[in-house]
ZAMARGU-4260 file (C-alpha; in steps of 0.2 Angstrom, whole numbers, plus 5000, padded with zeros to 4 digits):
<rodrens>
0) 4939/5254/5037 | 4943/5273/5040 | 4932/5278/5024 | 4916/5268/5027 | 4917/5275/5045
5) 4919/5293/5038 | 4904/5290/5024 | 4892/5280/5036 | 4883/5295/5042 | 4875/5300/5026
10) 4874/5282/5022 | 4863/5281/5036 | 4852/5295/5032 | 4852/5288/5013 | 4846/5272/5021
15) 4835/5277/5036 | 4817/5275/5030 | 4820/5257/5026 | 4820/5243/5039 | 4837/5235/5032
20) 4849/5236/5019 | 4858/5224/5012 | 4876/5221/5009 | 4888/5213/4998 | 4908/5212/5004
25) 4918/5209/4987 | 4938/5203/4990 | 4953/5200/4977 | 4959/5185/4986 | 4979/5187/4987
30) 4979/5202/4983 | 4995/5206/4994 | 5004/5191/4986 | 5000/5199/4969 | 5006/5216/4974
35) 5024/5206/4980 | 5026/5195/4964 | 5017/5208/4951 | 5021/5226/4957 | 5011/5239/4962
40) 5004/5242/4943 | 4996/5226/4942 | 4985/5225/4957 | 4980/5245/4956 | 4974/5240/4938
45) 4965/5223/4945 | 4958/5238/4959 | 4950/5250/4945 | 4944/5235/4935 | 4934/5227/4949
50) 4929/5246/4955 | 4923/5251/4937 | 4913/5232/4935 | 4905/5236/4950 | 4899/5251/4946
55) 4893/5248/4928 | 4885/5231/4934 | 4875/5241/4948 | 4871/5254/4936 | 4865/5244/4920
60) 4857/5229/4930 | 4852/5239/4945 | 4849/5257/4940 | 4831/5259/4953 | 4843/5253/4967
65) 4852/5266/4973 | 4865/5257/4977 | 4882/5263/4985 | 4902/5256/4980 | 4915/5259/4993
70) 4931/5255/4993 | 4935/5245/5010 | 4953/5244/5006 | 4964/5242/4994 | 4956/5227/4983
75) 4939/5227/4997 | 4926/5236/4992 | 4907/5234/4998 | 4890/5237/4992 | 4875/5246/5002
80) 4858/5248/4997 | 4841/5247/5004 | 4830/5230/5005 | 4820/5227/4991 | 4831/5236/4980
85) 4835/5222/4969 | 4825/5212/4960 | 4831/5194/4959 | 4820/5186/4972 | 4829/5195/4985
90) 4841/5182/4986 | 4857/5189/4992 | 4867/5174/4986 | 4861/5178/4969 | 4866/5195/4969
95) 4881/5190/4976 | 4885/5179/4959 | 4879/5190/4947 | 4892/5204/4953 | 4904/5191/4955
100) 4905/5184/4937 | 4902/5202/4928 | 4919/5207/4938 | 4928/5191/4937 | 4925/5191/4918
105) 4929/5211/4916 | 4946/5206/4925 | 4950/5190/4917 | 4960/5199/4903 | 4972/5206/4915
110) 4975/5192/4927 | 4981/5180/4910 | 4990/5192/4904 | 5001/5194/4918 | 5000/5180/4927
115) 4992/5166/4913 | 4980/5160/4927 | 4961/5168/4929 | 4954/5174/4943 | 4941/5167/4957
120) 4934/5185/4966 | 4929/5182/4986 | 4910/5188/4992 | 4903/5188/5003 | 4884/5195/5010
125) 4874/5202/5025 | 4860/5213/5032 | 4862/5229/5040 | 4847/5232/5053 | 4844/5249/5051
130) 4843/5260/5070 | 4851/5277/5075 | 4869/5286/5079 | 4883/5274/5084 | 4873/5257/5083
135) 4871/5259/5064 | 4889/5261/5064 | 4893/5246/5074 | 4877/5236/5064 | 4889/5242/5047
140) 4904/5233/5055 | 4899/5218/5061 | 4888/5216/5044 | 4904/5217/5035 | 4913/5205/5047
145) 4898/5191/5045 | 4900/5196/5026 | 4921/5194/5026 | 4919/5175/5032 | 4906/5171/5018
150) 4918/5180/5006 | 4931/5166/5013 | 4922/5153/5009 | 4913/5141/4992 | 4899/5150/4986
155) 4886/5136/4987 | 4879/5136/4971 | 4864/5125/4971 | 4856/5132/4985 | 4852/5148/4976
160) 4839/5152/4967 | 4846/5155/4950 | 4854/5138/4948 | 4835/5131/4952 | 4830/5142/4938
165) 4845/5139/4926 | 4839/5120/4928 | 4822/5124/4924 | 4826/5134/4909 | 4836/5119/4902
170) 4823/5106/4906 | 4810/5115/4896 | 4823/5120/4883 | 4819/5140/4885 | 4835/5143/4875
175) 4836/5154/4859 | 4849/5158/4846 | 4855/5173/4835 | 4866/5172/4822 | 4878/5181/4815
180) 4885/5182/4797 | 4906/5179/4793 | 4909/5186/4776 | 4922/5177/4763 | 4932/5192/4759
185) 4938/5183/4744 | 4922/5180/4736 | 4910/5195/4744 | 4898/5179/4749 | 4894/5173/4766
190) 4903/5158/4771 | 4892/5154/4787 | 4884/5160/4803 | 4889/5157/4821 | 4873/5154/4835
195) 4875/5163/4848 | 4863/5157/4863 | 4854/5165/4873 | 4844/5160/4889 | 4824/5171/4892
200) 4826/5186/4889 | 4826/5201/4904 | 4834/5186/4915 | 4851/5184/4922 | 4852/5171/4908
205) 4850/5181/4892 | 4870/5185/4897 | 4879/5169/4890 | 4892/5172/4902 | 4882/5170/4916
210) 4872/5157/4908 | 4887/5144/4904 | 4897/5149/4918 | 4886/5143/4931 | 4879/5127/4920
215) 4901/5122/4922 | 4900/5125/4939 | 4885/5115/4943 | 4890/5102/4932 | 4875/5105/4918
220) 4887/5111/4905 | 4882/5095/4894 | 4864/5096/4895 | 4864/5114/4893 | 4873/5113/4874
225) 4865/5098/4870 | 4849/5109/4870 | 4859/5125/4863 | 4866/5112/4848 | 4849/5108/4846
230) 4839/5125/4843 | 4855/5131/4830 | 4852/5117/4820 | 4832/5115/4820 | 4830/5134/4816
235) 4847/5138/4804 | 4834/5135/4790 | 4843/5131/4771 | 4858/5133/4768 | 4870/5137/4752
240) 4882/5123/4746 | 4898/5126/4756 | 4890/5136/4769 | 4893/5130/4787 | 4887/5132/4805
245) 4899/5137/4818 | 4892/5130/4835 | 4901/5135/4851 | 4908/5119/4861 | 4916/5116/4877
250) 4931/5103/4875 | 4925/5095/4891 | 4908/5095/4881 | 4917/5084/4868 | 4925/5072/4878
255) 4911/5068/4889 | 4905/5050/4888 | 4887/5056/4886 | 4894/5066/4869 | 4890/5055/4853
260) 4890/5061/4834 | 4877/5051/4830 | 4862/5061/4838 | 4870/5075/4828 | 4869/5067/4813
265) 4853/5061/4814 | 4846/5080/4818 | 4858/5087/4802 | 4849/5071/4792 | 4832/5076/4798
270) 4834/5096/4793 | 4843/5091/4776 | 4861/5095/4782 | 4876/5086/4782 | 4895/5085/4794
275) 4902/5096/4781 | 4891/5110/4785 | 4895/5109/4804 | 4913/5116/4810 | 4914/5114/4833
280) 4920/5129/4838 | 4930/5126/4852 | 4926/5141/4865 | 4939/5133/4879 | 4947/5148/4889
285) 4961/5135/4899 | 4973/5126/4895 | 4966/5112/4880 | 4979/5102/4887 | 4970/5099/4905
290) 4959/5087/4892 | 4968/5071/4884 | 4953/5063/4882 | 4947/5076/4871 | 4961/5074/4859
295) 4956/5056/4857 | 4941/5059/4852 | 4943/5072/4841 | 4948/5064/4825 | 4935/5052/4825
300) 4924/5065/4823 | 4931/5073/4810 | 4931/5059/4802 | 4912/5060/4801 | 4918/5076/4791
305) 4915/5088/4806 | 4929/5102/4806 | 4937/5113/4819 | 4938/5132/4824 | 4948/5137/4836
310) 4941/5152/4845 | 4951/5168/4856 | 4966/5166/4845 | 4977/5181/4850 | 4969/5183/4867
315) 4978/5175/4876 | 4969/5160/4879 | 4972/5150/4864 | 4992/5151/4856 | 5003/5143/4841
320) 5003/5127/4856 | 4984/5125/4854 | 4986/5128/4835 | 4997/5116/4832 | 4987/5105/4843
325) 4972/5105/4836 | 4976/5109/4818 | 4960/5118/4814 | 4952/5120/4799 | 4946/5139/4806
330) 4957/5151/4818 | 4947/5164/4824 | 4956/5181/4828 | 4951/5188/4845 | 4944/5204/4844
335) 4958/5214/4856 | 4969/5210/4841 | 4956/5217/4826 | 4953/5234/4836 | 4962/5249/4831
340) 4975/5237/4818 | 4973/5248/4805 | 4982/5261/4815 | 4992/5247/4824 | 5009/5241/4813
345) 5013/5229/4829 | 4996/5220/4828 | 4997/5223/4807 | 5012/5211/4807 | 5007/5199/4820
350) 4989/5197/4809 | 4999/5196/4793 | 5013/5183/4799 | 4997/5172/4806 | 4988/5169/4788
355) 5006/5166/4780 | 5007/5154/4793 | 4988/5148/4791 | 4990/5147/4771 | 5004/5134/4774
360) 4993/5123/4789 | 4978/5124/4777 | 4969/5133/4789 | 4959/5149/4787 | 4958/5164/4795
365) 4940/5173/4803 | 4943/5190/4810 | 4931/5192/4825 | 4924/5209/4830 | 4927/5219/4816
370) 4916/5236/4819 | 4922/5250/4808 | 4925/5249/4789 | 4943/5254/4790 | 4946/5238/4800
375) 4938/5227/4786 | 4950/5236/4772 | 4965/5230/4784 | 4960/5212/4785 | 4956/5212/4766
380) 4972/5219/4761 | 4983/5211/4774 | 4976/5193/4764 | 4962/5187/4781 | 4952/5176/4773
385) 4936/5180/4782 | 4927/5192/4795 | 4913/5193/4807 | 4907/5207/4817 | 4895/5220/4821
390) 4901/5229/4803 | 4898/5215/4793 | 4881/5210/4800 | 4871/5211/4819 | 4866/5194/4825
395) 4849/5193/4824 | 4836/5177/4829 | 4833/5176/4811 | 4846/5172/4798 | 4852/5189/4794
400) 4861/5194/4779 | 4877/5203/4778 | 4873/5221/4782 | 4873/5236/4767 | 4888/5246/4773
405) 4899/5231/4768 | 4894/5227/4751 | 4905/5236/4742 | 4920/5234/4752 | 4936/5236/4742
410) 4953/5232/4747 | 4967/5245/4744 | 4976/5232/4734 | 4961/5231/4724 | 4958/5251/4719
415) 4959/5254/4701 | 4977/5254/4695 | 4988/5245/4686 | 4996/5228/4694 | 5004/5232/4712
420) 5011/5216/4716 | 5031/5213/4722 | 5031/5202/4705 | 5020/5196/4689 | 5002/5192/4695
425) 4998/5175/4694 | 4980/5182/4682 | 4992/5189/4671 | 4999/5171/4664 | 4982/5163/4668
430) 4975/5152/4654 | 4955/5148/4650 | 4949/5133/4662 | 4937/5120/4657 | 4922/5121/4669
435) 4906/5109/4671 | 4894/5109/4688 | 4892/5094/4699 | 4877/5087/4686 | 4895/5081/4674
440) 4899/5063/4675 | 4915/5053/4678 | 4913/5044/4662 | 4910/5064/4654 | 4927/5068/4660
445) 4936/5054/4654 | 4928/5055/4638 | 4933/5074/4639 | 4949/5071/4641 | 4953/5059/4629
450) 4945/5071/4615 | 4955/5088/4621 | 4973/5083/4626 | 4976/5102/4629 | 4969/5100/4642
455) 4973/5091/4659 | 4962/5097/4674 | 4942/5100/4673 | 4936/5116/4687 | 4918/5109/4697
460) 4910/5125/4700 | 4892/5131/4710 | 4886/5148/4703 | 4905/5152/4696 | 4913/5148/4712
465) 4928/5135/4710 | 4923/5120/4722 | 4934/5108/4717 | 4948/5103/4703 | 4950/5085/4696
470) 4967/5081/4687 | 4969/5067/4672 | 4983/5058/4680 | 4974/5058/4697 | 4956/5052/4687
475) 4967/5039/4678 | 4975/5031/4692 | 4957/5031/4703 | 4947/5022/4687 | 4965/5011/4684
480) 4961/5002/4700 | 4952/4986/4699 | 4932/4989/4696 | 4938/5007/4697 | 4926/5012/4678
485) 4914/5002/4687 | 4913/5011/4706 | 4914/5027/4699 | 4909/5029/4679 | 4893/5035/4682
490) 4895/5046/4696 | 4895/5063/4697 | 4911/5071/4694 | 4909/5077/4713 | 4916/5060/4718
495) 4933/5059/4714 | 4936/5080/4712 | 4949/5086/4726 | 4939/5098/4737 | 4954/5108/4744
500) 4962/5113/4727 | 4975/5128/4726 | 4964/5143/4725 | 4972/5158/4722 | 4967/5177/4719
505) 4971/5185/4701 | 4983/5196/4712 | 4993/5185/4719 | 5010/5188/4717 | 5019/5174/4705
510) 5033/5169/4718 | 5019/5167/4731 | 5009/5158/4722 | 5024/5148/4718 | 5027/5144/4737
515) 5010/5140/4741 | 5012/5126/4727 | 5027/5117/4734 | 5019/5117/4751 | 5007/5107/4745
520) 5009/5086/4749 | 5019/5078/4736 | 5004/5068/4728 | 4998/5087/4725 | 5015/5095/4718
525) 5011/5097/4702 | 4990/5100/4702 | 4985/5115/4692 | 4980/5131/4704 | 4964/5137/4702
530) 4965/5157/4700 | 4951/5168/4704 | 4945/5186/4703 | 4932/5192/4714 | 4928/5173/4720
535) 4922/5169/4705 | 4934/5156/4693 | 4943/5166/4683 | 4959/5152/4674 | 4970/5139/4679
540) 4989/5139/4679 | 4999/5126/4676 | 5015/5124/4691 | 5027/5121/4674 | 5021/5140/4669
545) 5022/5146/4686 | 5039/5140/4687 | 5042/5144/4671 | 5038/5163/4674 | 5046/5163/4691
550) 5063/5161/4681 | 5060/5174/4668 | 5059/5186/4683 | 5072/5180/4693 | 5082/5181/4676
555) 5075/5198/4674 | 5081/5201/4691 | 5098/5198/4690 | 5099/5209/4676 | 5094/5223/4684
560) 5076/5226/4681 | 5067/5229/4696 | 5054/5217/4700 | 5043/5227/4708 | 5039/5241/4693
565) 5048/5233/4679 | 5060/5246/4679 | 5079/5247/4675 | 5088/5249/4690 | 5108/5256/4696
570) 5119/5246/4683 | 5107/5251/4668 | 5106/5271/4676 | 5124/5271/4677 | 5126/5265/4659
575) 5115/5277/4654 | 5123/5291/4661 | 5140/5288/4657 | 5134/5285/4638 | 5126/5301/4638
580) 5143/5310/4646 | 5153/5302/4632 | 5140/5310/4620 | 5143/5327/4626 | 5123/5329/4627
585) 5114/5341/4638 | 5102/5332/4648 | 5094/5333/4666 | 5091/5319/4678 | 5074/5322/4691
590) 5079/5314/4706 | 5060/5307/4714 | 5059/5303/4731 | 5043/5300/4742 | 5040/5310/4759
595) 5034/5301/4774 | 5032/5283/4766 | 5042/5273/4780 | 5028/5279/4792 | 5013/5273/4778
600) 5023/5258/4774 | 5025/5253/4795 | 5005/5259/4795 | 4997/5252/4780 | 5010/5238/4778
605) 5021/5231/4765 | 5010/5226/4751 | 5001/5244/4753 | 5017/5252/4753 | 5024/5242/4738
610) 5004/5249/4730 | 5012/5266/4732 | 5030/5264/4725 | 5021/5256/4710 | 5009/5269/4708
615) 5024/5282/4709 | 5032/5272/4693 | 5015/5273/4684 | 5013/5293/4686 | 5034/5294/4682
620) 5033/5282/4666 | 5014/5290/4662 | 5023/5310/4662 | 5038/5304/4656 | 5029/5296/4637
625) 5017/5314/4638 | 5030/5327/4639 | 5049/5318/4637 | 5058/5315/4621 | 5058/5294/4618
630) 5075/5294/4623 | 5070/5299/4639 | 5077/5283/4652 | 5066/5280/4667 | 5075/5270/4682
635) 5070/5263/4697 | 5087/5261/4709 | 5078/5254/4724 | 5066/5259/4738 | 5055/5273/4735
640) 5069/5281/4724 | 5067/5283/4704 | 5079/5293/4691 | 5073/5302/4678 | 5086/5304/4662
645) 5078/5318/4650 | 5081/5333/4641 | 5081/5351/4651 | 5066/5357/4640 | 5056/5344/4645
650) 5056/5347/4664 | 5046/5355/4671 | 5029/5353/4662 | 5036/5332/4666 | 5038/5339/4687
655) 5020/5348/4685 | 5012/5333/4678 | 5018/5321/4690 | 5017/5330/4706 | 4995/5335/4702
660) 4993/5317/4697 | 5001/5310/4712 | 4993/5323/4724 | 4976/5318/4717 | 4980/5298/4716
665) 4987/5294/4731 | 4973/5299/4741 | 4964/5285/4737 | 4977/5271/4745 | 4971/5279/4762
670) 4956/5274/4774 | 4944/5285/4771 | 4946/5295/4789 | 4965/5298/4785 | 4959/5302/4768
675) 4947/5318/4774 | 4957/5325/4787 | 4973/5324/4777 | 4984/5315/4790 | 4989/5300/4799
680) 4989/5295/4817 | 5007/5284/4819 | 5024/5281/4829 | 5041/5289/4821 | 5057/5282/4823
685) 5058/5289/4840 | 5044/5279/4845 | 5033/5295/4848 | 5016/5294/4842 | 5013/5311/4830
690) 5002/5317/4815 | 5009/5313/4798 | 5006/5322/4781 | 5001/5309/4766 | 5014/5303/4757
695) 5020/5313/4745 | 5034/5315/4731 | 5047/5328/4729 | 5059/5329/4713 | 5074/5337/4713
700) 5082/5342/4694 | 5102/5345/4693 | 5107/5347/4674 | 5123/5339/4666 | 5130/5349/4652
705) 5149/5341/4649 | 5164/5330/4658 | 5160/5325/4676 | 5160/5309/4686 | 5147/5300/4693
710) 5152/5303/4710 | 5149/5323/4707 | 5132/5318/4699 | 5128/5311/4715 | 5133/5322/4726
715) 5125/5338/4717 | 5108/5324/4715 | 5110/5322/4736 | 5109/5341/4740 | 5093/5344/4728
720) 5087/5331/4734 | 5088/5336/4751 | 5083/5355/4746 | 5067/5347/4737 | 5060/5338/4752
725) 5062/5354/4764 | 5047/5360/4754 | 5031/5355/4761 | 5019/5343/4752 | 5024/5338/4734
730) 5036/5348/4726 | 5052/5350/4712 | 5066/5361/4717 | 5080/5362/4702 | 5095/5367/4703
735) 5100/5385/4699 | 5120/5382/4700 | 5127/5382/4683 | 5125/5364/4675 | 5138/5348/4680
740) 5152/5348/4667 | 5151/5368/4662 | 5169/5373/4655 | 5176/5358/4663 | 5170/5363/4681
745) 5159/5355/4692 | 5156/5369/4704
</rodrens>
């Protein structure tokens, strides 16, 4: 109480020309229980958080005000300013809840992740009548005293003001939307638009916190998004084939009684949509658990062909539990887990272990609050299979389209070079599909069929974009049924095409392609995968030549070649070598090594890192054909390690070649901000956060001119090697000791 004595004097004569002032008493409840189980960190960071969403809330929502924040106590804190002040009915109770759910919400993210639980602030109001000296002083006390038992106590919520309003605003429907775009990274197209509502604007409603917060409290949560359900749907407007609306719904919403389909249905019928176009996007920030009835429920709507997003993944709030609960056809990536992950390796993995694990649920993955361009890079190369955020497109009443800035968004992976895949990419052993649109007729493709045996699946596609795949054995056995060539002959191909076909990027490594197939259910084992480049159809694979080219590089493998680049590795370097020692030839061997690549690798992540490795071999095996004899050996023995076997004459135009094309390339396999100020921002081994060079290679040349073994080789290769990457940037160091082998000595 010590500092609101010491600062009531100038209060006062802040405060004196005005009949009254108002107060508001705000109070972590337990906070001394907190400070026992949590530690002295937790609550002071509960403290500045309800301190700096005062503040802000005072400052953006009352700037005129003039309104004072101070700090009581540890976890107390009260608010002062002049009647009249505020502007919200001067209703103290109304206030009261605005700063309330601003500051509950600003700490929300705290409290679950330290103790799983929210938080429930107290508040409490008075008046203070304003007079002179030690009465204000004593009028401040027992305001604050009259304000500490309200802040003990239920807010009444429908007595105040705003919740008569809030069911005003519902009752005449004043609610709007804005939507925002998610972008298919796959195809460059949008997939759909999420409504955001939004009460009136410059009310406490236009926040949807404030908005859907109270309507659960007072018990309106259903009317409210009955009408919110409503306005997204009536003014969406047309929409693409495969496009879908994500509407935001409570699961309480879902499993109330009052909750049917079927006025749904009727409003998509009536604006020409269908179930398919719809996904609920389950906004629930407890436990979904707390709600069996909605579980019940929940298939039977999806049966009406409704799907499932669910929202927050990654916060916090929703985990693998809910995941596995729900099985949605959507996860939704919470913002907190997009920001700064292109710096992040922690939140890299995490992002990249979530889409393996969504590939093998059928699920797919939308990145929330994606804001900056190097974030969008991340999630493309990392494999996220879509993206929302202020980047990609600003809500907007009207349907807005994606924004400029990400038209042209390339992936890393996808930078011009040659193939940079751990194996063969699955375009390479693509084969020609046969395509028609959804006007082609069951009886059309059993008639197609029968005339073109080389062929055993037929691709349905919209505008080039694969939307289905129908198989000859599956065909046969539908029309095999009895009146099956009657049900279904002169139907549109549509009818009995399998929706969720394998579709995979040209890119696609074989071997991963090749376990996303046997992932697939049994009755789907051995359907062609659909391959694609840019989204659009680009050939079909069969799983015998999938499996069939899985072999040859496992065989390939296991004779040493490395899968990565192609290249010979140790057993076929060793041979080489030896054969050349026998031959008494005078040769050299560049020893190439990249600097700084475990901190890229750990950044930028595997499939990045493997990008540079292969770019590495290119620029080695592009030199190497330019300036070496064709008995030159190229070798790849594992890592970021390459050996280069050639004559002495050719080496150093071979080291200048490579170390200006490599300087120039790799550049481009870097977000554009690392790219212009030459470094990276990242954690070393020690676990320090430090500035990084860009990678870069150094070759170190020892020269063999007689008997030696390959244990001296090695040992001479490590010291040149070591030698070579002392020198800044990319380098060649050779060897100025006399050659390996000279007159029988190796020193």
């Amino acid at each position: 109480m010590h500092m609101v004595l010491s600062e009531s004097s100038s209060l006062h004569a802040q405060l004196k020309h005005y009949s009254t002032s108002n107060l508001l008493l705000v109070i972590i409840r337990d906070y001394i229980l907190f400070k026992e189980m949590y530690g002295n960190d937790f609550v002071g960071q509960l403290d500045r958080e309800l301190k700096d969403s005062l503040v802000q809330t005072a400052r953006e929502r009352y700037e005129e005000s003039n309104v004072s924040v101070i700090s009581l106590a540890p976890g107390e804190y009260v608010l002062i300013w002049p009647d009249g002040g505020m502007d919200l009915g001067d209703n103290l109770g109304d206030i009261a809840y605005a700063f309330k759910l601003q500051a509950q919400n600003a700490m929300k993210r705290t409290m679950l992740k330290w103790t799983g639980i929210g938080i429930e602030l107290g508040m409490g109001y008075s008046h203070i009548p304003h007079n002179s000296g030690k009465d204000w002083e004593n009028a401040l006390l027992r305001a604050i005293k009259e304000a500490r038992i309200y802040a003990n106590q239920p807010l009444d919520l429908k007595s105040l003001a705003i919740s008569k309003n809030f069911n005003q605003i519902v009752k005449e429907r004043e609610i709007y939307c804005k939507y925002q775009p998610i972008l298919d990274f796959r195809t460059g197209t949008i997939c759909g638009w999420e409504a955001l509502a939004r009460g009136p604007q410059n009310s406490p409603f236009e926040s949807p916190l404030v908005m859907f917060e109270l309507a659960e409290q007072i018990g309106r949560l259903f009317s409210l998004e009955e009408v919110c359900r409503e306005k997204a749907i009536r003014n969406l407007g047309p929409i693409a084939k495969g496009q879908r609306l994500f509407l935001n719904i409570h699961p309480k919403t879902m499993a109330d009684p009052e909750f049917s389909p079927g006025k749904t249905l009727a409003l998509l019928d009536e604006v020409g949509l269908s179930p398919k176009n719809i996904v609920f996007e389950i906004t629930e920030r407890h436990s979904l658990q707390d709600f069996s009835l909605f579980y019940r429920t929940l298939e039977h709507y999806r049966n009406q062909g409704f799907q499932i997003a669910l929202d927050d993944t990654g916060s916090g709030y929703s985990g693998l539990s809910s995941i596995a609960e729900l099985q949605p056809e959507f996860i939704k990536l919470d913002k907190t887990l997009i920001h700064n992950i292109h710096r992040d390796p922690v939140k890299r993995a995490l992002v990249e272990t979530t889409v393996t694990f969504a590939d093998k649920i059928n699920s797919k993955i939308v990145a929330e609050g994606i804001e900056t361009r190097d974030q969008a890079i991340c999630l493309m190369d990392i494999g996220v299979h879509c993206g929302q955020g202020y980047y990609l497109g600003y809500p907007a009443k009207t349907r807005p389209e994606l924004s400029p800035e990400c038209q042209d968004l390339q992936s890393v992976s996808e930078l011009p070079r040659k193939a940079v895949t751990c194996s063969i990419p699955i375009g390479e052993i693509a084969e020609a599909p046969y395509a028609v649109n959804d006007s082609f007729l069951v009886a059309d493709a059993q008639e197609f069929f029968s005339n073109n045996l080389q062929f055993s699946s037929i691709v349905i596609t919209e505008n080039d974009i694969p939307r289905g795949l129908v198989m000859e054995y599956h065909l046969n056995r539908q029309l095999s049924s009895q009146y099956g060539v009657a049900l279904f002959s002169k139907r549109s191909i549509t009818d009995v095409m399998d929706e969720s076909a394998l579709v995979v990027d040209a890119s696609t490594p074989v071997e991963q392609a090749a376990r996303m197939t046997m992932d697939r259910e049994t009755l789907k084992a051995y359907d062609d995968v659909i391959i694609t480049r840019k989204g659009k159809l680009f050939g079909v694979v069969s799983v015998q030549k999938l499996l069939n080219t899985l072999a040859r590089v496992q065989v390939e493998m296991a004779r040493g070649t490395n899968p990565l680049t192609g290249l010979p590795g140790n057993v076929r370097l060793e041979q080489e070598v030896e054969a050349r020692i026998n031959r008494e030839d005078s040769f050299c061997i560049i020893y190439a090594d990249l600097d700084h690549f475990k901190v890229y690798n750990d950044t930028y992540g595997f499939k990045n890192g493997d990008a540079i490795i292969k770019l590495a071999a290119d620029i080695l095996s592009w030199a190497a054909s330019k300036h070496c004899p064709k008995d030159s050996r190229l070798c790849h023995i594992g890592g970021d390690d390459f050996v280069l076997i050639t004559k002495p004459e050719a080496v150093e135009k071979t080291c200048i070649s490579v170390l200006r094309c490599f300087k120039r390339l790799v550049a481009h396999y870097y977000s554009d901000q690392d790219r212009q100020r030459g470094w990276i921002l990242a954690k070393g081994r020690d676990g320090k956060e430090r500035e990084y060079p860009l990678v870069s290679i150094s070759l170190g040349v020892i020269e063999i001119n007689g008997c030696c073994t390959l244990m001296e080789i090695g040992e001479r290769a490590a010291d040149i090697k070591k030698y070579a990457k002392s020198i800044p940037g990319n380098a060649y160091a050779k060897d100025r000791r006399a050659p390996l082998g000279t007159n029988g000595s190796t020193r």
